[in-house]
C-alpha positions in Angstrom: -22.3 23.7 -18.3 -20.6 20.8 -20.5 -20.8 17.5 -19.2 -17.5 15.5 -19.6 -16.2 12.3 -20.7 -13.5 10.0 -20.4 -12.9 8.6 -23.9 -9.2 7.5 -24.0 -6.4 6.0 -21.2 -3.1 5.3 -21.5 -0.6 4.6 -19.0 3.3 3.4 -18.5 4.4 2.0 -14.8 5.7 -0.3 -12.6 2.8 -2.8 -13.0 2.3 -2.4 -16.9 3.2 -0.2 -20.0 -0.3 -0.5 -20.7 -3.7 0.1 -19.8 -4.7 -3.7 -19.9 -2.2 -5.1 -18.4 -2.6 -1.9 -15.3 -6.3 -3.9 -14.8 -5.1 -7.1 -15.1 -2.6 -6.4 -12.6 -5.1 -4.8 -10.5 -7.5 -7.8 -10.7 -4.6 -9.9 -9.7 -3.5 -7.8 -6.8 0.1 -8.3 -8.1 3.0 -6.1 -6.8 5.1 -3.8 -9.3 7.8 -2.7 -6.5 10.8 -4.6 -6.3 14.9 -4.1 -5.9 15.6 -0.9 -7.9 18.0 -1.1 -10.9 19.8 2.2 -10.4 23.0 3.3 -10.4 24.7 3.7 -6.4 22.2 1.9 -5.4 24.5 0.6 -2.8 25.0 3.7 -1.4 21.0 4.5 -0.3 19.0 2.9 2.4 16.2 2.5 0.5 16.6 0.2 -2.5 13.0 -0.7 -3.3 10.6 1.1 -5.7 7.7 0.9 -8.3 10.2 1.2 -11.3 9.5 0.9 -15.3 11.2 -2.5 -15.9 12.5 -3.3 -19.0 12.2 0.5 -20.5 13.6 0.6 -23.7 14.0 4.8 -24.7 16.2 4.1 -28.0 13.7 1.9 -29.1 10.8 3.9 -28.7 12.8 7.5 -29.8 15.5 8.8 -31.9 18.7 10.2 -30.6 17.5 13.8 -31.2 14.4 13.3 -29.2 16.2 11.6 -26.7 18.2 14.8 -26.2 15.1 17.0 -25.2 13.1 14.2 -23.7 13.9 13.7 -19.7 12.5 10.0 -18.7 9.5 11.5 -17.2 8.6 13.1 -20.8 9.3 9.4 -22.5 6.8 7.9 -20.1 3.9 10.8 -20.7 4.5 10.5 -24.7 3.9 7.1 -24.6 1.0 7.0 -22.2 -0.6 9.7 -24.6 0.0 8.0 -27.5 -2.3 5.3 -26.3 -4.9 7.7 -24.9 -5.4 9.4 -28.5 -5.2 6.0 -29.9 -7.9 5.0 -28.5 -10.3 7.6 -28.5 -9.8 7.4 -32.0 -9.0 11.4 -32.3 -7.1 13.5 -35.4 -6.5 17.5 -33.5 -7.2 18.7 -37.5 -8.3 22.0 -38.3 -10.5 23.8 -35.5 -10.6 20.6 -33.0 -6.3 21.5 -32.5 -7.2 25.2 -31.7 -10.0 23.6 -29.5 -8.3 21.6 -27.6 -5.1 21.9 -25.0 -3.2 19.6 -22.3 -2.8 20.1 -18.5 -0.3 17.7 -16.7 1.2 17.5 -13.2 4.2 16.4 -11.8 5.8 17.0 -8.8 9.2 17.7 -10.0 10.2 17.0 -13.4 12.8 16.3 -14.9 14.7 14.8 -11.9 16.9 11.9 -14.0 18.3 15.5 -16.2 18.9 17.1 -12.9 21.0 14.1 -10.9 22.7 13.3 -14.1 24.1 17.1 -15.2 25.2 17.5 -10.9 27.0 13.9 -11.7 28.5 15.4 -14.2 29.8 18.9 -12.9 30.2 17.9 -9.1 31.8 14.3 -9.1 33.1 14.1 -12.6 34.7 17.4 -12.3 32.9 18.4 -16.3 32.8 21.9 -16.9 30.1 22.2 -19.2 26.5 20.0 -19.8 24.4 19.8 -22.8 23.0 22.9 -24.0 19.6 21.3 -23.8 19.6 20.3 -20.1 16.5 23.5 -19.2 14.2 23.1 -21.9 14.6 18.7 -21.0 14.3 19.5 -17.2 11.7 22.0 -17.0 8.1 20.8 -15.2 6.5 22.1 -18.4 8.4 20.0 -20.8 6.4 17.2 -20.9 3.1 19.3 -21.8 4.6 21.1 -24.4 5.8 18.0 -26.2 2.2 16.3 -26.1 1.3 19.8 -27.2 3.5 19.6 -30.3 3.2 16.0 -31.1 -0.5 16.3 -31.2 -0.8 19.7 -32.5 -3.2 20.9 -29.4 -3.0 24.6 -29.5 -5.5 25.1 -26.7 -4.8 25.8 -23.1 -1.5 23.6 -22.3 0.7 23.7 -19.0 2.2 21.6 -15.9 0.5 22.0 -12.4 2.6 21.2 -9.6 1.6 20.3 -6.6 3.5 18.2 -5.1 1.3 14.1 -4.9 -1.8 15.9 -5.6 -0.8 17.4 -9.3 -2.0 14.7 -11.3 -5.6 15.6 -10.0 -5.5 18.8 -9.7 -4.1 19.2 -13.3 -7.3 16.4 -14.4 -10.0 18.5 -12.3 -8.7 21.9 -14.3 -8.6 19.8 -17.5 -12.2 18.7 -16.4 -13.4 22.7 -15.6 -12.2 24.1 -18.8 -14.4 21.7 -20.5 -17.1 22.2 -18.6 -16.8 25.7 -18.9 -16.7 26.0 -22.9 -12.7 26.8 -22.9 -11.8 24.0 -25.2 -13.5 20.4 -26.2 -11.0 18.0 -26.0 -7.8 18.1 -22.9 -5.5 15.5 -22.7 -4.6 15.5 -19.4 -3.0 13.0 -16.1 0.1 13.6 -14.8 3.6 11.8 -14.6 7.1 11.3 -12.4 10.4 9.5 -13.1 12.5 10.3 -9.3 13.9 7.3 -9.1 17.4 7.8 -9.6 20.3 8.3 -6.6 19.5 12.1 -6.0 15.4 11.3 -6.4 15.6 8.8 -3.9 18.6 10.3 -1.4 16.7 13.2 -1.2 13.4 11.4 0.6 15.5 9.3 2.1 15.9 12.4 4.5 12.2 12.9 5.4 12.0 9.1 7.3 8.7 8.7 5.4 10.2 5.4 3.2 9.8 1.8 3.8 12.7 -0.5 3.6 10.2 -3.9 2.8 6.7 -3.0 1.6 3.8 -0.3 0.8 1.3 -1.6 2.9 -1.9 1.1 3.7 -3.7 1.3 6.2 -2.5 -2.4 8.3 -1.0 -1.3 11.8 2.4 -2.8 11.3 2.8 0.1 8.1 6.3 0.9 7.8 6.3 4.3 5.0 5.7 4.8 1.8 7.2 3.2 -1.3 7.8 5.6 -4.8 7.2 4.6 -8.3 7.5 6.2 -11.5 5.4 6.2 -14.6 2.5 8.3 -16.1 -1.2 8.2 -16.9 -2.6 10.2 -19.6 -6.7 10.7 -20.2 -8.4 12.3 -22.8 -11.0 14.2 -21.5 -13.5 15.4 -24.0 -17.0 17.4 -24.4 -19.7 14.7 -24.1 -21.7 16.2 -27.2 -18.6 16.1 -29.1 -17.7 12.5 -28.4 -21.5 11.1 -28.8 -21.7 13.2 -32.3 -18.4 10.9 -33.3 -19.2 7.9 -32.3 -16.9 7.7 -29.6 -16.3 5.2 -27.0 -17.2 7.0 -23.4 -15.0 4.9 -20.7 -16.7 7.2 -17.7 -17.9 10.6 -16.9 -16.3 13.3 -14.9 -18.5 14.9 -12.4 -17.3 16.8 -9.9 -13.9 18.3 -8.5 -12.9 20.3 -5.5 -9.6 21.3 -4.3 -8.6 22.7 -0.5 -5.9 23.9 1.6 -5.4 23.0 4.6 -3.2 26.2 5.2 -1.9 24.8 8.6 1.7 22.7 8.0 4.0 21.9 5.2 4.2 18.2 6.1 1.4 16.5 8.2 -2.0 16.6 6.5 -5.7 18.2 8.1 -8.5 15.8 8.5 -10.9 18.7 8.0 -9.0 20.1 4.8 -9.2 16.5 3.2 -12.9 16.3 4.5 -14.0 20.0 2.8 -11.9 18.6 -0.4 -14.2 15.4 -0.3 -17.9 17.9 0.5 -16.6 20.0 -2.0 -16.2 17.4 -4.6 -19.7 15.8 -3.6 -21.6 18.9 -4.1 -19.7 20.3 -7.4 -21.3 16.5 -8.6 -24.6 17.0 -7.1 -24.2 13.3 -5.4 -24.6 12.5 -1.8 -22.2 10.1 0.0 -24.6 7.1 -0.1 -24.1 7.0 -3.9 -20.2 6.6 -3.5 -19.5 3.1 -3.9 -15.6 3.0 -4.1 -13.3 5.5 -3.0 -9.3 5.2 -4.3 -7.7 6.2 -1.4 -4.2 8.5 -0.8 -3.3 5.9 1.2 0.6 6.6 1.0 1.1 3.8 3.8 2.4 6.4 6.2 0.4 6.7 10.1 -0.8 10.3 9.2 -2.1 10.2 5.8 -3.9 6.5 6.4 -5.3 7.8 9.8 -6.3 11.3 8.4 -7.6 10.1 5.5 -10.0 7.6 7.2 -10.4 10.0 9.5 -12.3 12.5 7.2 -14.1 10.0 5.4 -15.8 8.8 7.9 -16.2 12.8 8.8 -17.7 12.7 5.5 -19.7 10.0 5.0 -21.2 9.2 8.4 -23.0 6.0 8.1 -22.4 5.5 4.7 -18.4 5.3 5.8 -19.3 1.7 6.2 -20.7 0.7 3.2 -18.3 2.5 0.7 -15.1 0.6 -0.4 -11.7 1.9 -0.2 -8.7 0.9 -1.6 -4.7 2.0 -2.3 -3.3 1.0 -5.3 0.2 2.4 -3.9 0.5 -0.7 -2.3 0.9 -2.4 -6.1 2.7 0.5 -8.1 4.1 2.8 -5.5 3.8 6.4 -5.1 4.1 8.2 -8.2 4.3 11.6 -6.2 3.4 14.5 -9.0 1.8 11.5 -12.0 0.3 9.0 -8.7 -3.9 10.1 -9.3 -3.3 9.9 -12.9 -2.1 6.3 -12.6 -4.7 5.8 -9.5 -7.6 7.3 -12.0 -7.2 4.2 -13.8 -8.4 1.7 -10.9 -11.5 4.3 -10.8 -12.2 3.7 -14.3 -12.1 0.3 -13.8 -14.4 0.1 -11.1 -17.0 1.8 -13.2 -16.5 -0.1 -16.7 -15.2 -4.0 -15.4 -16.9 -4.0 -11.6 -13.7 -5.3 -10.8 -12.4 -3.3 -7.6 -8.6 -3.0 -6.6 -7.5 -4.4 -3.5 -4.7 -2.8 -1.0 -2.6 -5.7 -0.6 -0.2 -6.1 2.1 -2.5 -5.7 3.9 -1.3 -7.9 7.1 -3.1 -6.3 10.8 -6.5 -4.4 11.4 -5.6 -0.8 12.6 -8.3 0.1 14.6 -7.6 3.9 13.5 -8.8 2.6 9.8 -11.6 1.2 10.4 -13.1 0.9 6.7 -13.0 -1.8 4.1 -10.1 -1.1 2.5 -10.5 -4.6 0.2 -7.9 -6.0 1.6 -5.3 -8.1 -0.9 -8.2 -9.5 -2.9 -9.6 -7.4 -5.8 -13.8 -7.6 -5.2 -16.5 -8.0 -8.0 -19.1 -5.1 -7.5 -21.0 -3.1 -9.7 -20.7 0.8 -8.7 -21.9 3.8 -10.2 -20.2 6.5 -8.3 -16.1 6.8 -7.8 -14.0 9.2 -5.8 -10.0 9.3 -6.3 -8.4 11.3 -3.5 -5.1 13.0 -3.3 -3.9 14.9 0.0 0.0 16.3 -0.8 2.3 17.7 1.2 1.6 21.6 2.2 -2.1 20.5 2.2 -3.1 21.2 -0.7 -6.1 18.3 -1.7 -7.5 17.5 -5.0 -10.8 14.9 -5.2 -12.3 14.0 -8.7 -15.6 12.3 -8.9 -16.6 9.8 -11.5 -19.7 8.1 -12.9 -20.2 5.3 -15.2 -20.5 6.1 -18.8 -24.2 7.5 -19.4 
């Protein structure tokens, strides 16, 4: 079996359109949701979100592009961009047959979607632009990293619902591992806040009206954002006969179901997701140091999740930190463990863990350190990232630091 590294990040969200300013945001414990700048905003009851301020498409693209590229495809280029960038890779020759993409996202191109109904239902148009399928499509955003890079390896979208973003990195990781390609660029992205993105989960009575804040009693829902984080994950002979960087090391992955309800989430599916994940790594809970949490903000999830960890972990539960970055850049839904990876990866190269802030009142139902509005100095070797989604379907990657 390969062993796998982490060898370039890039990202584009509410805190940063960067990787360096995502950690220096992290560090800071500063806040990314704010009013959203939408249009009929006035009309929803939820007006606040993690959204990509100060987004600038015709700067970044050309008209044409812009006509294939829904906003969750502008936000995946870019992060990719910088992933490549820095791992310092050309897909030439055999490494572009060797090497593929897998990306989640929950639901596409949403922005394409509420714009063409706009069009057809309340501006009484009869036709849309002949490109709206190929820019909405799930897949869209793979194939143009595909093309762009010239990866003509294994390449396709996962969705599954909040946990695609890791289960498309833990199949990235596995066909590595396995010898089906040397180099994936993989993560996962979401741009659903626009009127029908937002009206739509306005419905469920899941969304908070003030604040993401995980895991404190006085919780009120979760929060969305939008953005994208893009890895390249690559064979570790590979990248150590280049030269390469190594940021951290993939280790283990495990994905569940909890095959029991299309909303409320199984502590004991999230706890075989977390065993799984421990064993596939061949590390036992005591070497966990930090754990980045689902921790939507919502009573279930925070209280399952704890739940099963502790489940998990026994005694260890304790010492192990936890933490939700959701509380900083919002729920990304399909793209929120790619963006989430990236507090993991800081953990392991900087020592620097992210906090959950708004954090305000103990909930005796979460009783873990959950680092608590102040990002921690710590050295740790071992990393989990968690993602329980809707219909129960869990995803848990497992990280190192960079051998």
């Amino acid at each position: 079996m390969r062993r796998v590294v982490i060898t370039g990040a890039g990202t584009v969200n509410a805190l940063a359109q960067d990787v360096a300013g995502t950690y220096a945001a992290f560090a800071e414990g500063r806040c990314g949701i704010a009013e959203l700048d939408i249009r009929d905003r006035d009309r929803l009851s939820i007006q606040i979100g993690g959204q990509v301020k100060d987004w600038d498409a015709e700067a970044r693209f050309s008209r044409q592009q812009l006509t294939l590229y829904d906003r969750f495809t502008q936000f995946t280029l870019v992060a990719a961009e910088q992933a490549v960038a820095q791992a310092g890779l050309v897909f030439e020759g055999d490494l572009g047959d060797d090497s593929g993409v897998v990306l989640g996202t929950a639901a596409g191109g949403v922005n394409t979607w509420d714009e063409s109904y706009r069009a057809v239902y309340a501006e009484d148009k009869n036709r849309v632009h002949p490109f709206v399928v190929p820019k909405l499509m799930n897949s869209a955003a793979a194939s143009h990293v595909a093309m762009r890079f010239g990866l003509r390896g294994p390449s396709f979208s996962v969705s599954t619902a909040c946990a695609s973003s890791n289960h498309a990195m833990g199949l990235a990781f596995q066909a590595i591992r396995g010898g089906g390609a040397k180099v994936m660029l993989t993560g996962g992205s979401e741009a659903m806040l626009c009127f029908g993105g937002i009206k739509a989960w306005e419905g469920l009575r899941v969304m908070s009206q003030t604040a993401c804040r995980p895991f404190s009693a006085n919780r009120s829902g979760m929060v969305q954002g939008e953005g994208a984080g893009v890895f390249v994950f690559e064979d570790y002979d590979h990248a150590r006969a280049r030269g390469a960087e190594i940021l951290a090391e993939v280790i283990g992955f495990a994905m569940t179901s909890d095959a029991s309800d299309i909303v409320m989430p199984s502590q004991e599916g999230a706890a075989r997701a977390i065993r799984l994940a421990l064993r596939d790594a061949a590390v036992t809970p005591d070497a966990v140091g930090y754990i980045n949490a689902h921790g939507t903000g919502t009573a279930a999830n925070d209280k399952t999740e704890c739940a099963a960890i502790a489940q998990v972990f026994g005694a260890a539960a304790e010492a192990v930190m936890l933490s939700s970055t959701k509380s900083m850049h919002g729920h990304l839904i399909g793209g929120t463990g790619a963006v989430e990876l990236l507090a993991c990866v800081m953990a392991l190269q900087q020592g620097v863990i992210a906090p959950t802030i708004g954090y305000e009142a103990a909930d005796p139902d979460c009783p873990l350190d959950v680092v608590p509005n102040v990002a921690r100095q710590a050295q740790v070797d071992v990393v989990l990232s968690n993602a329980f989604a809707f219909g129960g379907l869990n995803a848990v990657l497992v990280l190192r630091r960079a051998p």
